[in-house]
gemmi code that builds the backbone of each chain (N, CA, C; Angstrom):
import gemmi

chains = {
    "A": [
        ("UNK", (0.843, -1.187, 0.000), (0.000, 0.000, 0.000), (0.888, 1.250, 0.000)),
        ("UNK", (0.614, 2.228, -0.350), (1.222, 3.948, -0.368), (0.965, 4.407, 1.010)),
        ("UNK", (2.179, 4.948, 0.801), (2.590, 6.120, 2.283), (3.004, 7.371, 1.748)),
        ("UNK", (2.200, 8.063, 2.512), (3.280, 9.589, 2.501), (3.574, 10.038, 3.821)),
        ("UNK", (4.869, 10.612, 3.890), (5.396, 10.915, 4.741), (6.096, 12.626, 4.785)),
        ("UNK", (5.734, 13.559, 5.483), (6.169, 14.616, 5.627), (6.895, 14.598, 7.258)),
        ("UNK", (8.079, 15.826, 6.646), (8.974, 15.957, 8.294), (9.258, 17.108, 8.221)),
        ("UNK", (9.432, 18.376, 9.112), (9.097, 17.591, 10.351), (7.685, 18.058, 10.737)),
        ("UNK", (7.213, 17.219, 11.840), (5.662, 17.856, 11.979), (5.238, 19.181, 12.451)),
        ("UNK", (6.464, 19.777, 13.299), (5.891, 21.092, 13.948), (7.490, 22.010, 13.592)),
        ("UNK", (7.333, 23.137, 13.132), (8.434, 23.868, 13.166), (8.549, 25.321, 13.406)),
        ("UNK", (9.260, 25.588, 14.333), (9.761, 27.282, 14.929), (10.700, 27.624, 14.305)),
        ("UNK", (10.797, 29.020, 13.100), (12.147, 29.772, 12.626), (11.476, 30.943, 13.052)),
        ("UNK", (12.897, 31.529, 13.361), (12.803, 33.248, 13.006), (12.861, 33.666, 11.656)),
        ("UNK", (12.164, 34.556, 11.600), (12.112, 35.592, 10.288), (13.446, 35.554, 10.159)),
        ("UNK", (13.758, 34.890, 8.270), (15.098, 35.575, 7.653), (15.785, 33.921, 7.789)),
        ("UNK", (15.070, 33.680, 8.496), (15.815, 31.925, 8.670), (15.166, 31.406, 7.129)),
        ("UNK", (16.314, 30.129, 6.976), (16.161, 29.677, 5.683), (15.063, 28.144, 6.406)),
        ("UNK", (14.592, 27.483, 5.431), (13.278, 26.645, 5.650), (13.717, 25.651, 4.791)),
        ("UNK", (13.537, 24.170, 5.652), (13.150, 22.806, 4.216), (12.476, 21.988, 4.892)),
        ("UNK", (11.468, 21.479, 4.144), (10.151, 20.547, 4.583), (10.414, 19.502, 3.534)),
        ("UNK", (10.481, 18.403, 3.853), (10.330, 16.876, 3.200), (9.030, 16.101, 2.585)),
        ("UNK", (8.694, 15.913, 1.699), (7.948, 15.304, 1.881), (8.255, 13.831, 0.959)),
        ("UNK", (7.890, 12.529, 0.855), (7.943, 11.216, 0.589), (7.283, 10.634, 0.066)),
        ("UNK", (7.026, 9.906, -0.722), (5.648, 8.804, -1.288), (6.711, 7.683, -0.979)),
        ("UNK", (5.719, 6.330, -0.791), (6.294, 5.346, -0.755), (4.888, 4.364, -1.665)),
        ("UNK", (5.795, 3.159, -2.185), (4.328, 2.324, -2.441), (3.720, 2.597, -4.116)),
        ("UNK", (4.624, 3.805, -4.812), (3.958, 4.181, -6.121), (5.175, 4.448, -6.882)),
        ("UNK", (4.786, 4.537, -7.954), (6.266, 4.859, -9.158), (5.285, 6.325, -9.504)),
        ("UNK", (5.817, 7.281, -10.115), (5.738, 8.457, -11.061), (4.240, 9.031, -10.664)),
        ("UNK", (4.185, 9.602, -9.059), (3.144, 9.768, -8.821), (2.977, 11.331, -9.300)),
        ("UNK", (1.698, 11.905, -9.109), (2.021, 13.741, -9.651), (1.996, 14.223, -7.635)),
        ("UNK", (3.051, 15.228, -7.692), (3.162, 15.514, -6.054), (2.800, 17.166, -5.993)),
        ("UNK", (2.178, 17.478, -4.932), (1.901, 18.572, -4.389), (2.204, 19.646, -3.267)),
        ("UNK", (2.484, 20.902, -3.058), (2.448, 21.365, -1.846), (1.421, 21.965, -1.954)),
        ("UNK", (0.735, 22.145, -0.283), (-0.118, 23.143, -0.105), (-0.106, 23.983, 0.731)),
        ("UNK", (-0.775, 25.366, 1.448), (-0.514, 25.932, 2.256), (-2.039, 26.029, 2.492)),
        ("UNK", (-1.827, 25.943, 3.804), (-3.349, 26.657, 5.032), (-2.754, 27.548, 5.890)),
        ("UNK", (-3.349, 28.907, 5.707), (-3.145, 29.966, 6.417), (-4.447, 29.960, 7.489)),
        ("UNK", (-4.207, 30.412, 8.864), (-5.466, 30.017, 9.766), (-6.829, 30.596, 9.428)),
        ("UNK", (-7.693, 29.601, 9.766), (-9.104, 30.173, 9.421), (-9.042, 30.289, 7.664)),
        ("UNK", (-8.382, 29.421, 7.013), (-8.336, 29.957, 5.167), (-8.359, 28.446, 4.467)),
        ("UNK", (-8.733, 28.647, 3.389), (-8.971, 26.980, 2.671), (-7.547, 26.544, 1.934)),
        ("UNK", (-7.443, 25.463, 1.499), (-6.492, 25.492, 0.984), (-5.840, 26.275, 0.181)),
        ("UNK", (-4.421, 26.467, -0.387), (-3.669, 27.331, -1.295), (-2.602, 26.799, -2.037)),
        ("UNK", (-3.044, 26.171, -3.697), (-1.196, 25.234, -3.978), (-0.701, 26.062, -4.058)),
        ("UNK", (0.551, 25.907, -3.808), (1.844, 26.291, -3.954), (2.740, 26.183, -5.232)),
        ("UNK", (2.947, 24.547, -5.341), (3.320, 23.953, -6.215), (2.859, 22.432, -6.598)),
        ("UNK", (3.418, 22.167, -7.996), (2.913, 20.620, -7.850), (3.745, 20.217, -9.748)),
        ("UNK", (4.049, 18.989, -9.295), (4.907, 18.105, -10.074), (4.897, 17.213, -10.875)),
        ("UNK", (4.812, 16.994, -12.248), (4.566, 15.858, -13.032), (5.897, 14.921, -12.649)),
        ("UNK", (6.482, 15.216, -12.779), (7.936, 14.223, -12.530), (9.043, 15.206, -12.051)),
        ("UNK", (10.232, 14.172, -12.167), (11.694, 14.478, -11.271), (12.014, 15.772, -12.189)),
        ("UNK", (12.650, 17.081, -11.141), (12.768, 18.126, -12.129), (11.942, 18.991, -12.512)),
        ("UNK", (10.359, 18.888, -12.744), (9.441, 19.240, -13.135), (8.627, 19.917, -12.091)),
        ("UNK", (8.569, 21.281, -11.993), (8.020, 22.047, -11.158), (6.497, 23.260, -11.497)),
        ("UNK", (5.983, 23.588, -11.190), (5.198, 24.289, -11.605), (4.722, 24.790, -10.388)),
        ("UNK", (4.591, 26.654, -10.648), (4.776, 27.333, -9.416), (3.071, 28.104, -9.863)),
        ("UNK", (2.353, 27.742, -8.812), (0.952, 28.625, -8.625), (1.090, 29.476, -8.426)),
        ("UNK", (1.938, 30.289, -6.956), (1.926, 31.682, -6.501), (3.043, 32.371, -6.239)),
        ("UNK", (3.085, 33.164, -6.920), (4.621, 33.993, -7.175), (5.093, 34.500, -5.263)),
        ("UNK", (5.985, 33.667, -5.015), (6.800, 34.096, -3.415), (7.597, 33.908, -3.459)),
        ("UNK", (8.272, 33.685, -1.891), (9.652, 33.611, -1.919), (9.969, 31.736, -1.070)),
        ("UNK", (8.783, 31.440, -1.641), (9.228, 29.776, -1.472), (9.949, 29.053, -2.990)),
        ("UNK", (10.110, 27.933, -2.847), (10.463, 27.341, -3.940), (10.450, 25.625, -3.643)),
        ("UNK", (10.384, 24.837, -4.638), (9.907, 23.816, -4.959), (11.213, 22.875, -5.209)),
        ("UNK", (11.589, 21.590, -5.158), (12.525, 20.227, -5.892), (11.893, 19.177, -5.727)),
        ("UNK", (12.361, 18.555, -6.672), (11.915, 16.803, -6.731), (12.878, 16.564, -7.446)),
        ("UNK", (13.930, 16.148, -6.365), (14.956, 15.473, -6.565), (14.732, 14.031, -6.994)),
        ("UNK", (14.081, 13.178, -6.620), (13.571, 11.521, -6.757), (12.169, 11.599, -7.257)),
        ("UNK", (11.808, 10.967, -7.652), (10.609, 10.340, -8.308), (9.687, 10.564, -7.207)),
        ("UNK", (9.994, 10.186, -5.903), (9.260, 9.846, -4.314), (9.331, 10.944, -3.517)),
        ("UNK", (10.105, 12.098, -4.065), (10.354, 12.777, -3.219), (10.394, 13.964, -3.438)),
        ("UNK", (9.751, 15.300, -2.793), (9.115, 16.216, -2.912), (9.849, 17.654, -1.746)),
        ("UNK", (10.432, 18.623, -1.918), (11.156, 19.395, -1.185), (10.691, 21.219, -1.308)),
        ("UNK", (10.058, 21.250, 0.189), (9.895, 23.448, 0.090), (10.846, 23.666, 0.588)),
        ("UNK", (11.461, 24.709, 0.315), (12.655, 25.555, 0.361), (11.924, 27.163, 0.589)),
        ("UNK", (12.808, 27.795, 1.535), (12.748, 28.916, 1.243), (14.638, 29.257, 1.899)),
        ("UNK", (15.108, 30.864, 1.400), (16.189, 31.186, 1.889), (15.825, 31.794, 2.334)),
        ("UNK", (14.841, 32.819, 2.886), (14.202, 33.819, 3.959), (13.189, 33.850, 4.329)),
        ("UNK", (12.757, 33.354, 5.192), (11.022, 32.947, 5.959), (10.883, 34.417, 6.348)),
        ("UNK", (9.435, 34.415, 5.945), (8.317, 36.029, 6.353), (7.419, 35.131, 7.661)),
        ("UNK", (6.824, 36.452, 7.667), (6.418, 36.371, 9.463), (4.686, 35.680, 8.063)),
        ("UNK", (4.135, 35.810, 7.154), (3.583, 35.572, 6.351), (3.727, 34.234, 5.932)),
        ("UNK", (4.547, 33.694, 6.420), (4.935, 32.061, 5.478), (4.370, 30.825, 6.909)),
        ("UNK", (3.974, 31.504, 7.916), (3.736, 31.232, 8.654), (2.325, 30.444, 8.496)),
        ("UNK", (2.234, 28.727, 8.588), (0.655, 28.017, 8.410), (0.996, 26.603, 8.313)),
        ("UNK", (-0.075, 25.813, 7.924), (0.071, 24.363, 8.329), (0.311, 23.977, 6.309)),
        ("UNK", (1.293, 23.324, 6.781), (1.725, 23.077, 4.969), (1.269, 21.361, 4.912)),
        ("UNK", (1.088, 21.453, 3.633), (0.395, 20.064, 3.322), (1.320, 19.187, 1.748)),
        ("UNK", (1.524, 18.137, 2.225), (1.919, 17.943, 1.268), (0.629, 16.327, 0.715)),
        ("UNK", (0.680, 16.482, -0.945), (-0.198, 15.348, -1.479), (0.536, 14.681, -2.541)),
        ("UNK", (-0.193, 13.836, -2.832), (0.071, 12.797, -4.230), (-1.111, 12.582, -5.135)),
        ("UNK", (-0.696, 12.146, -6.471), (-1.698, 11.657, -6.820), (-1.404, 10.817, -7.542)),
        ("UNK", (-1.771, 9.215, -8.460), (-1.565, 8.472, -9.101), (-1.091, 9.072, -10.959)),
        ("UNK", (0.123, 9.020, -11.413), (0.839, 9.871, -12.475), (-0.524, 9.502, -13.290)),
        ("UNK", (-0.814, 8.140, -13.643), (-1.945, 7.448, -14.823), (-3.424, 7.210, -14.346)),
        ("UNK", (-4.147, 7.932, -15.082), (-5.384, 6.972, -14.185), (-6.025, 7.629, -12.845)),
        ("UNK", (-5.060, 8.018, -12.269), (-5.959, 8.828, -10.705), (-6.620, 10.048, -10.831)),
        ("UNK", (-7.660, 10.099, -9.861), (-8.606, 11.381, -10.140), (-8.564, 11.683, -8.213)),
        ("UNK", (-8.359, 11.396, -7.287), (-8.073, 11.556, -6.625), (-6.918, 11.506, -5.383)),
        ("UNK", (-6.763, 12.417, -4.239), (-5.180, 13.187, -4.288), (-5.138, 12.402, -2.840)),
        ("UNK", (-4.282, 12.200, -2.248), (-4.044, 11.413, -0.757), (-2.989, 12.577, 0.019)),
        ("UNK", (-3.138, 13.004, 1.128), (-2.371, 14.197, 1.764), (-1.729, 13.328, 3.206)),
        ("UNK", (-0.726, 14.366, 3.297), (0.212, 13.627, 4.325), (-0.041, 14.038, 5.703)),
        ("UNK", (0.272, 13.831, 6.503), (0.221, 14.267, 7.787), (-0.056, 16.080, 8.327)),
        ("UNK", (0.837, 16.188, 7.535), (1.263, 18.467, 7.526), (2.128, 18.890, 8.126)),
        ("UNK", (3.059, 19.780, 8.335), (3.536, 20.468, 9.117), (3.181, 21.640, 9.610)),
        ("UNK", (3.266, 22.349, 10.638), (2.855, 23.619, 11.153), (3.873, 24.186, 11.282)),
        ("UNK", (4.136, 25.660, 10.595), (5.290, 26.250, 10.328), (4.960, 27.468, 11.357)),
        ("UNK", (5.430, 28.323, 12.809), (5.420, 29.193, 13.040), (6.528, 29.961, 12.350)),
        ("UNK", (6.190, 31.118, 12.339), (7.762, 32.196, 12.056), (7.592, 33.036, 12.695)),
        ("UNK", (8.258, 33.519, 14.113), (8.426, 34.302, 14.835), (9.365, 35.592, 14.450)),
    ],
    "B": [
        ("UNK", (-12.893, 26.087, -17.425), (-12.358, 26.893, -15.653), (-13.502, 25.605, -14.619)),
        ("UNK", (-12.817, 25.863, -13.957), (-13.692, 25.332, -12.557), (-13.992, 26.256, -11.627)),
        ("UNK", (-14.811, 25.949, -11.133), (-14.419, 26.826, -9.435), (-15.449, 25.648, -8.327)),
        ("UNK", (-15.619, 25.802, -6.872), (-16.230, 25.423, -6.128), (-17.079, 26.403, -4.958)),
        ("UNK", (-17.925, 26.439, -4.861), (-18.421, 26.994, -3.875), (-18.976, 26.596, -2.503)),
        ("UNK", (-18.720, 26.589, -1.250), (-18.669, 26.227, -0.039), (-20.341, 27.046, 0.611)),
        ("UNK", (-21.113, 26.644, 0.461), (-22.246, 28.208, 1.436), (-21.832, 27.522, 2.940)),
        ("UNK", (-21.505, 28.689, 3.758), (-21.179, 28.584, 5.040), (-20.101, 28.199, 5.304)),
        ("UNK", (-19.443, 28.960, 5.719), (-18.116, 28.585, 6.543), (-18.483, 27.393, 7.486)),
        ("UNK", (-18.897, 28.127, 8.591), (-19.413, 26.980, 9.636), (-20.811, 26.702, 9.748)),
        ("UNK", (-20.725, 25.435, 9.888), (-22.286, 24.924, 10.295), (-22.056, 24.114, 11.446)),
        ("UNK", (-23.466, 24.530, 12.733), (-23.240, 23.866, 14.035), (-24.612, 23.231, 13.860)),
        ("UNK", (-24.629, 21.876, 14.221), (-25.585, 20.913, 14.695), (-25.587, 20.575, 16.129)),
        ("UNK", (-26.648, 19.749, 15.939), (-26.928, 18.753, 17.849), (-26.679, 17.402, 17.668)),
        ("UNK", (-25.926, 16.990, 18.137), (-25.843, 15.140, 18.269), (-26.822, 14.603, 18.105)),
        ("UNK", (-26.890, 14.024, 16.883), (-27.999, 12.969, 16.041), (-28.702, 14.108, 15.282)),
        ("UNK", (-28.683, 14.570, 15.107), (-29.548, 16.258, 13.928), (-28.771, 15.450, 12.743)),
        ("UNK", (-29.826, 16.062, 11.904), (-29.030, 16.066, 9.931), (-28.023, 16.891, 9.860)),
        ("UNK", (-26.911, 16.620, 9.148), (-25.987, 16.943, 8.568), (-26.075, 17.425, 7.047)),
        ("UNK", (-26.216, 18.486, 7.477), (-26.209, 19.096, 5.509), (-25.085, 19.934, 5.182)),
        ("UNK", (-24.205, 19.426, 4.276), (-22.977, 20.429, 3.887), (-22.900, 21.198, 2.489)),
        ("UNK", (-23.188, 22.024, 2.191), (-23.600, 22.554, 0.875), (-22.221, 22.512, -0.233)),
        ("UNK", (-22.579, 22.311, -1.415), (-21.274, 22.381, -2.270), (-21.645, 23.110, -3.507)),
        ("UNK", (-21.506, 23.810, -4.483), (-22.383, 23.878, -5.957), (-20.607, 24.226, -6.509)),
        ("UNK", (-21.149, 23.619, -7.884), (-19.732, 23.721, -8.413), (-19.841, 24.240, -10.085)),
        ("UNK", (-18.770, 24.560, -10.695), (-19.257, 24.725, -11.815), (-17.888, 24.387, -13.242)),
        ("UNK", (-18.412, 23.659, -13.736), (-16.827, 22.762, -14.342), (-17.665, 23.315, -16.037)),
        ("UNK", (-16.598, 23.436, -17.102), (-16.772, 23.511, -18.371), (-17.008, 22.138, -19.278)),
        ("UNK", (-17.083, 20.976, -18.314), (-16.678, 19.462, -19.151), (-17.677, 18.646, -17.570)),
        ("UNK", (-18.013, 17.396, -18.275), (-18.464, 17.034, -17.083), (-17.233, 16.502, -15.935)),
        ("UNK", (-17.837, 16.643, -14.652), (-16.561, 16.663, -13.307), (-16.619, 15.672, -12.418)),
        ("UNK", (-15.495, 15.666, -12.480), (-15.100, 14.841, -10.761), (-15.480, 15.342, -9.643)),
        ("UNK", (-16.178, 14.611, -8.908), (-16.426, 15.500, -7.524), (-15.610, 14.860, -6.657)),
        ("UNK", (-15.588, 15.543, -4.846), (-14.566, 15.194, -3.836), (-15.302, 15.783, -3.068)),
        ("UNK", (-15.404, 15.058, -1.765), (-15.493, 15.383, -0.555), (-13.869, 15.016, 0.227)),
        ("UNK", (-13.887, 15.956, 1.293), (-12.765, 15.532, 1.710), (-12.986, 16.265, 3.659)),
        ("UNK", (-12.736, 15.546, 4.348), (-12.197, 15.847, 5.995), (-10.882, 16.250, 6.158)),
        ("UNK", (-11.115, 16.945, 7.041), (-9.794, 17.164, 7.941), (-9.943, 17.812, 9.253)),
        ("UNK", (-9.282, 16.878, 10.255), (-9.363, 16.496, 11.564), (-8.357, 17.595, 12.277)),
        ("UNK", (-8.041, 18.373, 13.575), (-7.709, 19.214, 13.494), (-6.476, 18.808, 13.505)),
        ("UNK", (-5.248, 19.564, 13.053), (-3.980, 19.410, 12.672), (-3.389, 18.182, 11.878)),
        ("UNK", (-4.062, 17.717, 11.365), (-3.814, 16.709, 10.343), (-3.506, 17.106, 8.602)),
        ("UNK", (-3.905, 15.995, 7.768), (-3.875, 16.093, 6.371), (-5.552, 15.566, 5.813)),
        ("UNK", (-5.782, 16.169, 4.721), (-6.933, 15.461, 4.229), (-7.100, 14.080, 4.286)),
        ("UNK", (-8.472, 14.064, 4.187), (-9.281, 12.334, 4.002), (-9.729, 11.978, 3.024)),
        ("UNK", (-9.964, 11.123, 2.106), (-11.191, 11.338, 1.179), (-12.399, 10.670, 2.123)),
        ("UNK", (-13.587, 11.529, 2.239), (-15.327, 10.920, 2.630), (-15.609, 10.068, 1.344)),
        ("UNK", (-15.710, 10.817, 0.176), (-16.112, 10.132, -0.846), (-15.685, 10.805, -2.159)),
        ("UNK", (-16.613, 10.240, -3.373), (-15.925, 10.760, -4.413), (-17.430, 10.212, -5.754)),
        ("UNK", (-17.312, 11.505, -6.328), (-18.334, 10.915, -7.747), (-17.366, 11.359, -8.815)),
        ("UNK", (-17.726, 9.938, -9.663), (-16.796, 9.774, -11.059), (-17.695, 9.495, -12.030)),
        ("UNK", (-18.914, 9.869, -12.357), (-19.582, 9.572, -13.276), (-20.289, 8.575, -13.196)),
        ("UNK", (-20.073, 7.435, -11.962), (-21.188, 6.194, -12.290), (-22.278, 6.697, -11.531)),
        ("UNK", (-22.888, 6.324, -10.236), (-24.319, 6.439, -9.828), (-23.711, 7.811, -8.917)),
        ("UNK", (-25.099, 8.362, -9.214), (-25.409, 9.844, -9.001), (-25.666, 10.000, -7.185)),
        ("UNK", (-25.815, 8.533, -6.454), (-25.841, 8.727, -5.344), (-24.191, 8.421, -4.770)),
        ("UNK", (-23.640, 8.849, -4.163), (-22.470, 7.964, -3.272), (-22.265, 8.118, -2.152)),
        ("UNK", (-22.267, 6.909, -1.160), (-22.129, 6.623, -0.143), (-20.290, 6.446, 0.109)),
        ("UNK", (-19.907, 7.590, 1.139), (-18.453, 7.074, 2.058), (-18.454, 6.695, 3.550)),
        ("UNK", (-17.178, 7.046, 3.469), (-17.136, 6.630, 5.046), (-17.541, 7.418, 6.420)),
        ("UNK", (-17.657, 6.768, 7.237), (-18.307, 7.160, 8.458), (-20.183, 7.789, 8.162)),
        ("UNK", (-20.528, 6.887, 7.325), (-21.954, 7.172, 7.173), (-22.381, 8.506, 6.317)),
        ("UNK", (-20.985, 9.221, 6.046), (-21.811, 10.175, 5.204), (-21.528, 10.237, 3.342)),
        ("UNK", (-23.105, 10.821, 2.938), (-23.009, 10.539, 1.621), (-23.734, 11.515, 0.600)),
        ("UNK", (-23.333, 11.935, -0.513), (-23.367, 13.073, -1.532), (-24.225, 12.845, -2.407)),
        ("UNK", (-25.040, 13.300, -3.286), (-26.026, 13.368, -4.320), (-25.021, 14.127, -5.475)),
        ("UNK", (-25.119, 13.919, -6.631), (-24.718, 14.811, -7.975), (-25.604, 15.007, -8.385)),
        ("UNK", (-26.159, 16.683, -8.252), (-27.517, 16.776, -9.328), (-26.621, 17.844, -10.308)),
        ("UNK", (-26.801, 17.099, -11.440), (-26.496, 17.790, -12.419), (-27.134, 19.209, -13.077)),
        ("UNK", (-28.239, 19.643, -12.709), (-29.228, 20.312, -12.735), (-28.994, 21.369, -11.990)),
        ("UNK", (-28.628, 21.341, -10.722), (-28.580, 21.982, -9.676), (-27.187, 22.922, -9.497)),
        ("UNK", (-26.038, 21.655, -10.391), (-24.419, 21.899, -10.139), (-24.581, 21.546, -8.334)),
        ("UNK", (-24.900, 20.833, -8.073), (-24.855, 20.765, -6.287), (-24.108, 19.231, -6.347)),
        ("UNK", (-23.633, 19.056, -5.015), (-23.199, 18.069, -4.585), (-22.893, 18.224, -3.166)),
        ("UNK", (-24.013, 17.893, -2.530), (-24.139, 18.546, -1.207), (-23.508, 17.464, 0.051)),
        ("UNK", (-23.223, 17.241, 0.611), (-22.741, 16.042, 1.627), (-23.689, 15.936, 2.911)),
        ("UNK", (-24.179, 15.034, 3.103), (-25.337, 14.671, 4.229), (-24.996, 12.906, 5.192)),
        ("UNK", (-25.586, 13.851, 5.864), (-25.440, 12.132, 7.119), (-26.827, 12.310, 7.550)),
        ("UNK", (-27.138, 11.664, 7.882), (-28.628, 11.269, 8.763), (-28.489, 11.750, 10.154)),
        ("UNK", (-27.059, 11.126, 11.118), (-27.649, 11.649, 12.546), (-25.743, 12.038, 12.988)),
        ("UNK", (-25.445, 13.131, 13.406), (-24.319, 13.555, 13.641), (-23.844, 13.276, 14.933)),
        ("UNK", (-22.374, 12.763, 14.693), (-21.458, 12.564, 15.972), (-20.995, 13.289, 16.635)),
        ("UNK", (-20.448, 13.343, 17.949), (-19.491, 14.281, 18.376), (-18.090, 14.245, 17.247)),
        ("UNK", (-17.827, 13.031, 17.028), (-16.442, 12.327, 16.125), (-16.579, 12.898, 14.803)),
        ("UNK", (-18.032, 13.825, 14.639), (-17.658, 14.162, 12.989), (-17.537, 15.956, 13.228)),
        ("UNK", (-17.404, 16.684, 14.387), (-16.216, 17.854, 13.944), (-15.041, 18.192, 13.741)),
        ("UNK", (-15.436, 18.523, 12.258), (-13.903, 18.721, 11.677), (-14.714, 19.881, 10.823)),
        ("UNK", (-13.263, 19.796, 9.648), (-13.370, 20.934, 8.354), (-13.581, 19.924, 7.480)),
        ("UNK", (-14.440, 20.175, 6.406), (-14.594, 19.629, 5.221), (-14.605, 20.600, 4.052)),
        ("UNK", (-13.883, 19.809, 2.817), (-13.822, 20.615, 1.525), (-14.313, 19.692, 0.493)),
        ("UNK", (-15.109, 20.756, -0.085), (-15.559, 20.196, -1.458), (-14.756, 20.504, -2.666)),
        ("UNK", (-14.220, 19.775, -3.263), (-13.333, 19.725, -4.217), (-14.139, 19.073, -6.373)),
        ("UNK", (-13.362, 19.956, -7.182), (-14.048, 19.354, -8.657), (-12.659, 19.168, -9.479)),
        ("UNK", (-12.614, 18.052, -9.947), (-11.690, 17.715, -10.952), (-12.220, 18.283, -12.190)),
        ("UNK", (-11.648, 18.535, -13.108), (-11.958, 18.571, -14.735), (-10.994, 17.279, -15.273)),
        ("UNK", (-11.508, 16.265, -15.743), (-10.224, 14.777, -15.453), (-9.775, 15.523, -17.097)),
        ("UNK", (-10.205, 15.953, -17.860), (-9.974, 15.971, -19.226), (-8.922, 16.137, -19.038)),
        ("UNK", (-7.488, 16.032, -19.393), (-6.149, 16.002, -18.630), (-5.199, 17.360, -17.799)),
        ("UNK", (-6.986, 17.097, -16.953), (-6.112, 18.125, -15.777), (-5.911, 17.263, -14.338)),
        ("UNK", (-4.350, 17.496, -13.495), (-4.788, 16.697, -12.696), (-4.660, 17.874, -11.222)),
        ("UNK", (-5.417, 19.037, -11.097), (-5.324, 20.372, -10.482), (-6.675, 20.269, -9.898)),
        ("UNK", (-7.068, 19.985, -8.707), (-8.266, 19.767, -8.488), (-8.118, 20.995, -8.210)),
        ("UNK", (-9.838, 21.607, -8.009), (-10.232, 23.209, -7.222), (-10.777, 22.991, -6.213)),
        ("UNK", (-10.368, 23.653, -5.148), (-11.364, 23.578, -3.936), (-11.532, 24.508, -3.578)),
        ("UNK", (-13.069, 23.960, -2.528), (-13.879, 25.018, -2.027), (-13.011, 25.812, -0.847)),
        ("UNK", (-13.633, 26.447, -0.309), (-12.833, 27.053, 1.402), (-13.059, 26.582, 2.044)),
        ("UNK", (-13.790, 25.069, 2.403), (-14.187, 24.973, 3.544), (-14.888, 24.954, 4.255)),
        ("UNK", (-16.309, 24.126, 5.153), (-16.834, 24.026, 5.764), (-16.623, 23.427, 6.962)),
        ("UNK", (-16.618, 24.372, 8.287), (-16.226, 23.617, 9.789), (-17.875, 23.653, 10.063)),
        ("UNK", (-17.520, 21.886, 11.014), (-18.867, 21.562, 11.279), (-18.298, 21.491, 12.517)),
        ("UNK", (-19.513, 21.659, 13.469), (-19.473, 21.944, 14.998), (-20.837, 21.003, 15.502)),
        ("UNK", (-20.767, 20.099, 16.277), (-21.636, 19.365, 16.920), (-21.461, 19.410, 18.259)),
        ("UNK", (-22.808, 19.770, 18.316), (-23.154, 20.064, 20.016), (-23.798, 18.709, 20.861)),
        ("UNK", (-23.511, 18.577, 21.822), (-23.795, 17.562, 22.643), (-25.342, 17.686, 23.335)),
    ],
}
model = gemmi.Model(1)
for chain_id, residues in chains.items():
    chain = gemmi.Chain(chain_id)
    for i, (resn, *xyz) in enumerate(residues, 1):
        res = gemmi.Residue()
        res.name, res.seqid = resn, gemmi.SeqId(i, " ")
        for name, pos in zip(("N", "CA", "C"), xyz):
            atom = gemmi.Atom()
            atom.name, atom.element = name, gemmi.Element(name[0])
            atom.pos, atom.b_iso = gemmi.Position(*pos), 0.0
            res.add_atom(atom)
        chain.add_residue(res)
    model.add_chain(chain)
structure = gemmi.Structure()
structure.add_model(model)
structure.setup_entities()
């Protein structure tokens, strides 16, 4: 069966600190991968999301950024966290062939103090 | 284009009351629908999902969606509500024609009172 796995679950930076969130599939070959953002009290927001290794596609012009280094594996980056970047990030999958629906990982909660 | 529409942020019930979650959506091609939970500080669930076969669908934990095509609705209902079913729910629409970008709604928090 498929796993996703995001790390870490809860995270404290100061503003200006640089940021990386993990996220994993296990269980699938050439899945399409996602980030998302929830700002409190707000519905979801992609970020980004991935046909394959390399392959990025950016929804909202910031100062995050996106990799998929592995097939399985899915990476947010930022080099300067805003007091704004601050929310519960989500990461998903979806089946590359054939799938119409998305499976989400655990989340992380990003403060930025 | 797609979009989804959520009526009500929050909706509060009474333990065992109907559960009505409103959705109306509006896709250029016929759509995928999605229900989806989320429990507090977690990741989404899928409740359920319509793909074109029967217009009724039943998911998990007893609750289940209608597609009226007519209406653009796809509303999510349970018969008698838990304490175990407050959370947030989103209604979500695929366009499968080869998009794989679902749209979602904002959100509905349901609140059940004891």
């Amino acid at each position: 069966s498929q796993t996703i796995h995001q790390w870490p679950a809860t995270l404290v930076q100061p503003v200006g600190s640089p940021l990386s969130l993990e996220c994993t599939v296990e269980g699938t070959s050439n899945p399409n991968l996602y980030w998302y953002r929830q700002a409190a009290g707000r519905g979801l927001q992609l970020l980004f999301y991935s046909v394959g290794i390399g392959q990025i596609s950016s929804e909202v012009p910031q100062n995050l950024s996106a990799s998929r280094p592995q097939d399985r594996q899915f990476i947010l980056s930022s080099k300067k966290l805003l007091l704004s970047d601050s929310g519960f990030y989500l990461c998903a999958w979806m089946p590359g062939l054939g799938g119409d629906e998305q499976f989400f990982g655990p989340g992380t909660r990003l403060t930025v103090l | 284009a797609q979009s989804v529409t959520q009526l009500g942020s929050h909706v509060s019930v009474s333990e065992g009351a109907l559960v009505l979650l409103r959705c109306n959506y509006s896709s250029s091609v016929p759509p995928y629908l999605f229900w989806y939970v989320q429990y507090p500080n977690q990741g989404l669930q899928l409740l359920l999902k319509y793909t074109s076969a029967a217009t009724l669908v039943k998911g998990i934990n007893g609750f289940e969606a209608e597609f009226k095509k007519s209406e653009t609705s796809f509303h999510l209902t349970k018969p008698s509500a838990h304490m175990s079913d407050a959370a947030e729910y989103f209604c979500a629409v695929s366009d499968r024609r080869g998009s794989y970008i679902p749209t979602f709604g904002r959100g509905t928090s349901l609140i059940v009172h004891p």
